[in-house]
N, C-alpha and C positions, 0 to 999 in steps of 0.2 A: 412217903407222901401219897396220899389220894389225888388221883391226877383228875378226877370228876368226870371219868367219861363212859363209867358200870355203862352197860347194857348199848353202847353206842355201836353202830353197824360201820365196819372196815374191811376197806378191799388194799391189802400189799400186795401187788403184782412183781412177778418174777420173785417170789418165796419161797421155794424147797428148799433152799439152801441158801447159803451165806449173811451177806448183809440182809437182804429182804427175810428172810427165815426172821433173822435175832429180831427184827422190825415186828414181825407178827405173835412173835413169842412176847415180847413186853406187851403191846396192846392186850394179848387176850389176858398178860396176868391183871393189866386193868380192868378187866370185866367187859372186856367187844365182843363181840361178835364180828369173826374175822376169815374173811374169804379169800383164801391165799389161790397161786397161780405158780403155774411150769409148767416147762413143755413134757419133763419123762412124768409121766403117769404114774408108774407106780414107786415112784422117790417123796412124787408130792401126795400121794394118799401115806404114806409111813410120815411123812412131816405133819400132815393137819392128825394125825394119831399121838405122834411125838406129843405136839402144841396140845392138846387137847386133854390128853393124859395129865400133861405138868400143869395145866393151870386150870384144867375143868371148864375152859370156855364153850360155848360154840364156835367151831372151825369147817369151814365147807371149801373144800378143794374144786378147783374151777381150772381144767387142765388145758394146756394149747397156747400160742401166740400172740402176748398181749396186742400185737401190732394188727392182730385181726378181730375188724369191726364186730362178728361176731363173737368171739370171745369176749370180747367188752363188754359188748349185751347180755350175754350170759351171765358174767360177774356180777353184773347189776341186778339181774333178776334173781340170781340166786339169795341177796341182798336183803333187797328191799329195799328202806330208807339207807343211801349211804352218806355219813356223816364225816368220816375221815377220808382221803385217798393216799398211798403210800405210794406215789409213782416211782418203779427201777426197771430197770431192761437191763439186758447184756449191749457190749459196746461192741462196736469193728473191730476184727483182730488186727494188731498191729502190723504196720503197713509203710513203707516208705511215700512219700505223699505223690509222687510220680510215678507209682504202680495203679495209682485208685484212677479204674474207669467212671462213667457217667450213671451207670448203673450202682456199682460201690457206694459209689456217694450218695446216691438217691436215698438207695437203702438205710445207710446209716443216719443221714438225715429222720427218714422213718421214725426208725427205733428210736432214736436219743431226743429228736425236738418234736414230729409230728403227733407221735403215740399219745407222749403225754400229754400235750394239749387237746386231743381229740376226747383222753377220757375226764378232763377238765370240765370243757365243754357242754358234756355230759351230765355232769354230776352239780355242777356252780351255784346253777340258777337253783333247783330245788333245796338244798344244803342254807339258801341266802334266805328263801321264803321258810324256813324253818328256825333260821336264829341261829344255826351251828355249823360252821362247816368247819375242817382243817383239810389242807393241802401240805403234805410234803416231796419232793422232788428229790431222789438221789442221783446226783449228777456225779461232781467227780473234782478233787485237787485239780485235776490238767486244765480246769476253767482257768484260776487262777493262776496256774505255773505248767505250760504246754508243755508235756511230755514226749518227745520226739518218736515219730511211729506213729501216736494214736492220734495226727493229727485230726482225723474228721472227726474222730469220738469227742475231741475236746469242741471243736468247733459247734457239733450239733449242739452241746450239753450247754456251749456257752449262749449260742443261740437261742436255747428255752428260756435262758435265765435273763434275758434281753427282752423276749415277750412276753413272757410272766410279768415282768417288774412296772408295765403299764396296768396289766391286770389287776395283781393284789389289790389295788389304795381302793379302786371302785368298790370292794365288798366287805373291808373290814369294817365299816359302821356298820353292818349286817352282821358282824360275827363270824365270820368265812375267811382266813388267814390263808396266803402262801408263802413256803418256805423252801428253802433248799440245803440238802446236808451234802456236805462235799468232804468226801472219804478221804484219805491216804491211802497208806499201807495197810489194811488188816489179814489178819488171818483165814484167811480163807480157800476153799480151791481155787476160783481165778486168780488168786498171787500166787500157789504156789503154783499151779501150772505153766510159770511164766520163767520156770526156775531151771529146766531142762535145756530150751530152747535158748535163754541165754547164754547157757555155758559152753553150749554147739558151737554158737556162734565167735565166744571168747574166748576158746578154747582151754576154758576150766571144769569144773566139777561145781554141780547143782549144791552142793554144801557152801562150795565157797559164793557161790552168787548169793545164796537166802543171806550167809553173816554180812558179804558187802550190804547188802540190802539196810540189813536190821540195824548197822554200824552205820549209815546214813542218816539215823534216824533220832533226833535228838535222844529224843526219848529211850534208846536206847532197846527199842522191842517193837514190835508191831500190835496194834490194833487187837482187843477183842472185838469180836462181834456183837457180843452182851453189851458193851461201852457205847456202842454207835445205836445199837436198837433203845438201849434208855433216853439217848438223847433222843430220837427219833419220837418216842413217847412224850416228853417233854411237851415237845413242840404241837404236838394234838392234843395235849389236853386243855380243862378249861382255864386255865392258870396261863396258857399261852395267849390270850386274845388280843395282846396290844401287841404283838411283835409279827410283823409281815414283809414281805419282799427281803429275808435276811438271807447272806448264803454263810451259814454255819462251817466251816471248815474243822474237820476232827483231822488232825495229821502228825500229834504228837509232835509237835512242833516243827516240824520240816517249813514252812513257809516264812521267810524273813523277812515280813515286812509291816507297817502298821497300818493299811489300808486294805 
């Protein structure tokens, strides 16, 4: 499918790797122009190489802290018109909810609800006076189904999707959509990092935590990255304009429920 959006200008943040990578690797096979983000510098110049190599796009790496005002500006400017936005951060490591100080929570706050709306903000209004915007928001399963430990990551993520959702209705008669993709399990290094630490804890082997994992999982497997970055596409192209404020969940069916 031609998703109609050749030559449109995107910023995925938080991109060298995992989900936001497979996010900027489908857009640029749509023909964007696609300004990826991370903090190692030299992971994310091999990624906009990678992406650049396989689809021939424009890719321009924008390295540093999405949560800093500056780098925002920067991704913008390096830009130009920006038509899509692929909002992702990294979450608070997991944490018992009675160990998080005032500072903790501020922070993750930050990253998971203030970030992304600040580069909303940003980007809204000229995207509306142009007739095209897409918003996607990668938030998280634990919105819908709290994960124990990650409570603030869940909470901020739920929190965006609570402010967003007054947002979106005002700009889609302008053509300006917001969305949210809400992950499970995929394959990536932050899952499998999480594979060690648990078995510490349960006193098993990292083997046997990933097959509980994957045996949890309807589906039977966890997540490509490719799977969640086409959806992500979807949802920015022009084929997407009458669908907004929706939180998509990819979870291979782990969630049991019709609402």
């Amino acid at each position: 499918m031609d998703l109609g959006i050749e030559g449109r200008g995107v910023i995925v943040c938080a991109s060298s790797r995992g989900l936001g990578r497979a996010c900027a690797m489908e857009l640029a096979r749509a023909g964007c122009r696609v300004v990826i983000n991370g903090l190692d510098e030299a992971r994310l110049a091999a990624t906009a190489k990678d992406i650049a190599d396989a689809t021939g796009a424009t890719v321009i790496p924008v390295p540093g802290d999405v949560s800093d005002g500056a780098v925002q500006q920067a991704m913008i400017a390096a830009l130009g018109d920006v038509d899509i936005l692929v909002n992702n951060n990294g979450g608070p490591p997991r944490k018992d909810f009675r160990e998080l100080g005032r500072d903790a929570m501020l922070s993750g706050v930050v990253q998971n609800m203030v970030t992304p709306i600040e580069l909303i903000q940003k980007v809204i209004e000229p995207m509306a006076e142009r007739g095209f915007g897409r918003i996607v928001n990668i938030t998280s399963a634990s919105v819908k189904v709290p994960i124990t430990g990650l409570d603030l990551s869940s909470g901020a993520r739920a929190g965006l999707t609570a402010f967003l959702a007054g947002v979106g209705p005002k700009y889609l008669a302008r053509n300006v959509t917001i969305n949210q993709l809400l992950p499970g399990m995929f394959d990536t290094d932050r899952l499998r990092s999480g594979f060690a630490p648990t078995a510490k804890l349960e006193g098993t082997t990292p083997e046997a935590v990933e097959q509980q994992r994957r045996d949890s999982v309807p589906a039977r497997r966890f997540g490509e990255p490719e799977e969640f970055g086409k959806a992500c596409a979807f949802l920015c192209s022009a084929h997407a304009g009458y669908i907004t404020g929706q939180n998509l969940l990819i979870d291979g069916g782990m969630y049991h429920g019709c609402w």
